[in-house]
N, C-alpha and C positions, 0 to 999 in steps of 0.2 A: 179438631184438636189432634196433636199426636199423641203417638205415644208417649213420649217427654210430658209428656204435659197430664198425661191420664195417671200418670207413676207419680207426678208430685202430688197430685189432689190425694192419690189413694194412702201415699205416702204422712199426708197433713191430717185427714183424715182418723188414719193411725193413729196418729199423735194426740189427737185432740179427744177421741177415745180413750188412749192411757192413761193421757194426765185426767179424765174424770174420773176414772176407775181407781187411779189414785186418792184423788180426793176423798169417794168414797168408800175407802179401804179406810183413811186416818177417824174418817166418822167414825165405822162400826167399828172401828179399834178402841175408839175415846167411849162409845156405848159401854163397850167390853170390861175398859180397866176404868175409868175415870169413877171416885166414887160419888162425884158428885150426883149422879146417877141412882145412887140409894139414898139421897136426901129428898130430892123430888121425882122422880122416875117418869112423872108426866107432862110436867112444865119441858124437862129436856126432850121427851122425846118431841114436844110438838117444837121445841126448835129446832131438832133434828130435821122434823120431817119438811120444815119450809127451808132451812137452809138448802138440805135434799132438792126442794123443788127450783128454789133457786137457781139450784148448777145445771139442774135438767133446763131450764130457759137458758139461761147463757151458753149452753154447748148448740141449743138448737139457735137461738139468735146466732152465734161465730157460725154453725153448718148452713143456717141458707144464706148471711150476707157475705160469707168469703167461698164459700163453696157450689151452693145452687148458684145465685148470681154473681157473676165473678167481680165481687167488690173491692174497693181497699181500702175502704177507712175503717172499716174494725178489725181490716188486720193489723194497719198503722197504730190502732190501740192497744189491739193484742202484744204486739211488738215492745211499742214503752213501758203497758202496764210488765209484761214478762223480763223485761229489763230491771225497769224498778223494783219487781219482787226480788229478784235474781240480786242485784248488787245490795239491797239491804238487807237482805237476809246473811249474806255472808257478810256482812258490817257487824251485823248484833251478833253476830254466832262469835266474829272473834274478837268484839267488846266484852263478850262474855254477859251478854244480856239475854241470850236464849239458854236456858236451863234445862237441864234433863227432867222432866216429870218425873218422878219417883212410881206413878202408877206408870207409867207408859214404857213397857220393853220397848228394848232396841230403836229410840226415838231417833240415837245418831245413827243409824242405818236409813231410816225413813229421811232423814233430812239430806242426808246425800241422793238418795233413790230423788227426791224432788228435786233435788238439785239440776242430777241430768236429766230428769223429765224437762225441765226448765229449758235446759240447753237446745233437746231435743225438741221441744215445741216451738223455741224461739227460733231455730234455724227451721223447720217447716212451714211457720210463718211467712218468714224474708222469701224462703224458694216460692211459696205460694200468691205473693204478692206479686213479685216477679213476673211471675205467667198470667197472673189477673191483669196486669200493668200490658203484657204484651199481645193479650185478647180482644184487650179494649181497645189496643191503639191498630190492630188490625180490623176490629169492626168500626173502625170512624173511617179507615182506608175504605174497607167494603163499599161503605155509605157514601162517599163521594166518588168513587169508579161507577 
């Protein structure tokens, strides 16, 4: 592989890192301010901690199917599902169907931040598919030379 090709994985990578970090940013934020939190403090945390594990398999499913082997149908998933979030989300925000939490500081700051996360993962996606798309079609060359 080259270098082009070592910069977009580390690149994707990146990305796929942030947006978790993200995600779990908005948890221990919702731990923080939400009070629903003082009604049962134990029931949420164990949703806390499966949703938590949840994202820890999906990061690691999307890092070995698009990145250890160079796959592309979970980035082709990646891709719609990050589209679909991405155009509905900016549907309801300006139907006025996403509301500001009242416990949640700077919610519209967090929604933009995911927004370009959005952006930023869906374009390291496409770049990463790309080069998965043109490693495979050099190892089927290989295999018949």
């Amino acid at each position: 592989m080259k270098e082009d090709g070592r910069k977009i994985k580390k690149q994707w990578l990146y990305a796929l890192f942030f947006s978790a970090m993200l995600i779990m940013t908005r948890q221990l934020l919702d731990i923080r301010y939400n009070p629903l939190f003082n009604v049962s403090p134990t029931y949420q945390f164990l949703v806390m901690a499966i949703s938590l594990g949840l994202e820890c398999l999906l990061a690691y499913i999307a890092y070995y199917c698009a990145y250890k082997k160079p796959g592309t149908k979970w980035l082709i998933f990646c891709l719609i599902a990050t589209g679909i979030g991405f155009v509905s989300t900016l549907y309801f925000l300006f139907k006025g169907k996403i509301t500001e939490p009242t416990y949640f500081p700077y919610q519209g700051i967090y929604v933009v931040i995911s927004q370009i996360s959005g952006v930023l993962w869906f374009i390291a996606c496409f770049r990463l598919l790309k080069l998965n798309r043109r490693l495979k079609a050099e190892s089927k060359l290989e295999v018949v030379s």
